[in-house]
C-alpha positions in Angstrom: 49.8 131.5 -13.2 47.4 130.5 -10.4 44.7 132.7 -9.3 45.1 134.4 -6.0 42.7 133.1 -3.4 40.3 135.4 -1.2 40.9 134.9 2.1 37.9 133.4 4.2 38.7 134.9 6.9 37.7 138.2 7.1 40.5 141.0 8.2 38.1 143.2 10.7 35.1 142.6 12.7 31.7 143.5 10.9 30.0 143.1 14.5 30.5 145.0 17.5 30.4 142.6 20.6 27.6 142.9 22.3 27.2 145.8 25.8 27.1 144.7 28.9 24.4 146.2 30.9 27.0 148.3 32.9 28.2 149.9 29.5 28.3 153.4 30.7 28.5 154.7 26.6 24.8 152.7 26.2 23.3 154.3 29.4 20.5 156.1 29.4 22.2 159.4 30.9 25.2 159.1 28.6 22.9 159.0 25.3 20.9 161.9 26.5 23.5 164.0 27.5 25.1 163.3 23.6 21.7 164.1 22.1 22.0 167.4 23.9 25.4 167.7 22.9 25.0 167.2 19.3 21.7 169.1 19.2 23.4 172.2 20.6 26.5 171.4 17.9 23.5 171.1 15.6 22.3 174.6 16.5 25.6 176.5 16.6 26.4 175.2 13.3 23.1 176.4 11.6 23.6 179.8 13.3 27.2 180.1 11.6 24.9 179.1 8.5 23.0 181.9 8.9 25.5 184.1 9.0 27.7 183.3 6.3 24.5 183.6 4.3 23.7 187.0 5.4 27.3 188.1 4.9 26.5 186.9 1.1 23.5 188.6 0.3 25.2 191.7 2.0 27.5 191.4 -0.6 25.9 190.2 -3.5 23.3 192.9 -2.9 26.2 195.8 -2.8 28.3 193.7 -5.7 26.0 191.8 -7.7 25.0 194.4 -10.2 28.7 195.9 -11.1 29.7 192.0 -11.3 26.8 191.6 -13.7 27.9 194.9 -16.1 31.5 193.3 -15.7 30.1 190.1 -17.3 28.1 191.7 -20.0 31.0 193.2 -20.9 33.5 190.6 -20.7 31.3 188.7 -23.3 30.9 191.5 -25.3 34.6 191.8 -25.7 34.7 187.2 -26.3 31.8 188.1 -29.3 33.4 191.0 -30.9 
């Protein structure tokens, strides 16, 4: 059986071409407004966060200790 060759040719391009000064995605304006963009993604993300987190504490505070007696006794029933 003959070993399979590797192609030397690769099948996609490792390198972008190069922007043309008139590249309206590399402008100056374009790349500011995305940092905006993705800071204030950045930012609603964090407060959704913040919220799921105080939803858990909520819950873990009103929960935590009858979810703790109910593992006691669960293992107290597995050691018997």
């Amino acid at each position: 059986m003959a070993p399979s060759r590797v192609s030397q040719q690769p099948n996609t391009r490792l390198y972008a071409e190069k922007s043309t000064a008139d590249d309206i995605l590399n402008s100056p304006d374009f790349l500011k407004r995305k940092i905006d963009v993705l800071t204030s993604d950045v930012a609603a993300v964090d407060e959704k966060i913040e919220a799921a987190n105080k939803v858990y504490e909520d819950n873990k505070a009103e929960w935590g200790p009858q979810l703790e007696n109910l593992r006691k006794e669960v293992r107290s029933w597995i050691n018997f």
